[in-house]
Every structure is written in structure tokens, then in C-alpha cells.
C-alpha positions in Angstrom: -2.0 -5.5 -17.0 -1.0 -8.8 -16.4 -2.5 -11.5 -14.6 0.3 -12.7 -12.2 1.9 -15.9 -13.5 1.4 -19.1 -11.3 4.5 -21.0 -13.0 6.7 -18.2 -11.9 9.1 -18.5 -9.4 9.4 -14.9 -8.2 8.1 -14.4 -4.7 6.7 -11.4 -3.2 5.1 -10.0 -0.7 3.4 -6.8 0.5 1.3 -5.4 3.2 -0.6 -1.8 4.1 -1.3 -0.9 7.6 -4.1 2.2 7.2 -4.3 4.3 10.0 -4.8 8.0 11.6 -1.3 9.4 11.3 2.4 8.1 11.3 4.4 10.5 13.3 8.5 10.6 13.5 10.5 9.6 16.8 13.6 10.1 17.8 16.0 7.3 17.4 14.6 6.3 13.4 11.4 5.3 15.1 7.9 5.6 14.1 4.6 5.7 15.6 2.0 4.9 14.0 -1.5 6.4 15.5 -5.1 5.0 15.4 -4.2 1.7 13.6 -7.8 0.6 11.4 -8.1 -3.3 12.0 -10.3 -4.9 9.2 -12.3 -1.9 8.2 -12.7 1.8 8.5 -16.2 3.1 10.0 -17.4 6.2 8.6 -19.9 7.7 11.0 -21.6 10.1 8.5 -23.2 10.3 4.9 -21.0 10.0 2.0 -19.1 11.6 0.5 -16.9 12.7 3.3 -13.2 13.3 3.9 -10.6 12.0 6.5 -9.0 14.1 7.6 -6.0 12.0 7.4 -5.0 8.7 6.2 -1.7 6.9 6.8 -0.4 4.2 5.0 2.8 1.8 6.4 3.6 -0.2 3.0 6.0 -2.6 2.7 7.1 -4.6 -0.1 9.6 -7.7 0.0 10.4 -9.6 -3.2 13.6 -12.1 -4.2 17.1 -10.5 -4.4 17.1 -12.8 -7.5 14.6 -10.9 -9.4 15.3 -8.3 -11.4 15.0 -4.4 -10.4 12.8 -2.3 -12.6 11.0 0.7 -12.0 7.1 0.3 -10.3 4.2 2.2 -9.9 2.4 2.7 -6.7 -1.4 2.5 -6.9 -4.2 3.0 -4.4 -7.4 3.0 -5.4 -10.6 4.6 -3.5 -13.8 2.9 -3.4 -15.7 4.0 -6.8 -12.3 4.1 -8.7 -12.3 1.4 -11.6 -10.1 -1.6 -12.1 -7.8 0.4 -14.6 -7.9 3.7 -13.2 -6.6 4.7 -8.8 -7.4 7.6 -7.9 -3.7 7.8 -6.2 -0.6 6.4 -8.1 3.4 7.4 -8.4 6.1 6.0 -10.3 8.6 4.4 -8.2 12.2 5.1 -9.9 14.4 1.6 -10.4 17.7 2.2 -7.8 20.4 2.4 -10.0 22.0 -0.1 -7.4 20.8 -3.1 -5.8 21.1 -3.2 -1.7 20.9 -6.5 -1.8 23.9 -8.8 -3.6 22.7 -11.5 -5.9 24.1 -13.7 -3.7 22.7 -13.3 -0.7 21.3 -16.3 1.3 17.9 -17.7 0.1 16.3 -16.5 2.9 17.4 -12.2 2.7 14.9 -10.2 0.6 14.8 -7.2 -0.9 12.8 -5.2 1.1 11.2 -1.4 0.3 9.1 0.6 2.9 6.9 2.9 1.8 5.2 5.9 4.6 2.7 8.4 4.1 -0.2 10.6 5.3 -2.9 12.1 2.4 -4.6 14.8 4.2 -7.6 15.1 3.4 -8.6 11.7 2.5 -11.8 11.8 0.4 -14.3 9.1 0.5 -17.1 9.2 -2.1 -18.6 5.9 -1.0 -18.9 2.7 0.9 -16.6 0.2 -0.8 -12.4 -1.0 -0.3 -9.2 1.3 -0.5 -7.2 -1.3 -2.4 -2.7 -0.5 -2.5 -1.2 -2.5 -5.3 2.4 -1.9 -7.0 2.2 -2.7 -10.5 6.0 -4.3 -11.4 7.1 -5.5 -14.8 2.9 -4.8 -16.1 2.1 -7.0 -13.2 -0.3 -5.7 -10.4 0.5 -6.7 -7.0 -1.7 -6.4 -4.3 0.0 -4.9 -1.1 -3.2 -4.3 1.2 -7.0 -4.0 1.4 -8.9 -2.3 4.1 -13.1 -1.9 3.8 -14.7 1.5 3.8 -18.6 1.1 5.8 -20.7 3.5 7.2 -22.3 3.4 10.1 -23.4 5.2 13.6 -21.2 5.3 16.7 -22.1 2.7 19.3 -20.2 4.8 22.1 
């Protein structure tokens, strides 16, 4: 992979919210339940398994950039730099939503929601979402994995 290039001009950006469950409303609307803050707490020995992990992922880059297919990523704490544990190939639309001449200020936006039931957890350590575009890895989100005992 690529490191990412600090001449270019693209511009993205991306962002994971981890949590319990997403659930569909009525209306288009979403809930997302049990939102994790900075870090997941584990509250017995590793290896154990979630029972369920949602992920809200959202990726905004230039209308100006060109479209090609991606591949999401999400590694698991123990996973190596080159290899996640969880990835899928993201298909390149075979049209744009966005017109190359939209304002500087309109991006192209994708959302990306999901539950992975179970969610296994071998050990302590970061679940890291990256899209990997053009053989470039992106980071889209990082939430920490401790363990620890309840203080309730």
C-alpha cells in the first residue's frame, strides 16, 4: 500500500461510530444503540466475543476525484498491518451522484451500516476501519479494546 501523498490535493474524510446495535426506524431513520465513546471495556478474560458490534462509517471525499472501486477493511486487535480480519470490495458506481461541477463545498459522500454478530475479540489492543482507494489506506475510525472489571 501506499503511504498517502502530502502534495496531493484530494481531500477526504471518514469516521466510525462502534456501538451495540443499529436498528431501522420508520421514516429512513436509524438508531443507533449503546454508542462506545473512546474505548470498549471488556469485562472478562480474553478471548471473548460481542455479541454484537455496529459500525456507522462514513466516507466523504472531492466530487473532483475520480471514482474507483475500494476495499473496506477492519482490523481486530492481533491482526497485522497487511492482513484485517474483516475486509469487502466496494464496487465503483457506474455513475457519479455528484456532478463534476458541483460547488467546492458538496462532497461525495458514502455511508456504510452494519452489525457482525458475534464480534470476536482475541485480545486487548484497537479495532482500526480503513478503506483502501486507489492502493491508498485511509483511516476511517479507531476505537480501543481494554479489559477490565465493572465498577457498578
Amino acid at each position: 500500500m501506499k503511504p498517502p501523498d502530502a502534495t496531493a490535493t484530494q481531500q477526504f474524510f471518514g469516521s466510525t461510530i462502534f456501538c451495540d446495535d443499529i436498528r431501522s426506524e420508520l421514516g429512513k431513520k436509524f438508531s443507533l444503540i449503546g454508542v462506545y465513546q473512546h474505548k470498549i471495556l471488556v469485562h472478562a478474560p480474553f478471548p471473548v466475543a460481542l455479541p454484537k458490534l455496529g459500525l456507522w462509517i462514513t466516507y466523504q471525499e472531492d466530487p473532483r476525484e475520480p471514482i474507483s472501486a475500494m476495499s473496506l477493511r477492519i482490523y481486530i486487535p492481533g491482526d497485522p498491518d497487511d492482513r484485517a480480519s474483516i475486509s469487502a470490495d466496494i464496487e465503483k458506481p457506474k455513475e457519479d451522484p455528484v456532478p463534476l461541477n458541483a460547488a467546492p463545498d458538496v462532497k461525495r459522500i458514502l455511508t456504510f451500516h452494519f452489525t457482525i454478530s458475534p464480534f470476536p475479540i482475541n485480545q486487548a489492543g484497537k479495532i482500526k476501519v480503513r478503506i483502501v482507494k486507489n492502493g491508498e489506506e485511509r483511516k476511517l475510525g479507531t476505537i480501543e479494546v481494554v479489559g477490565g472489571t465493572s465498577t457498578a
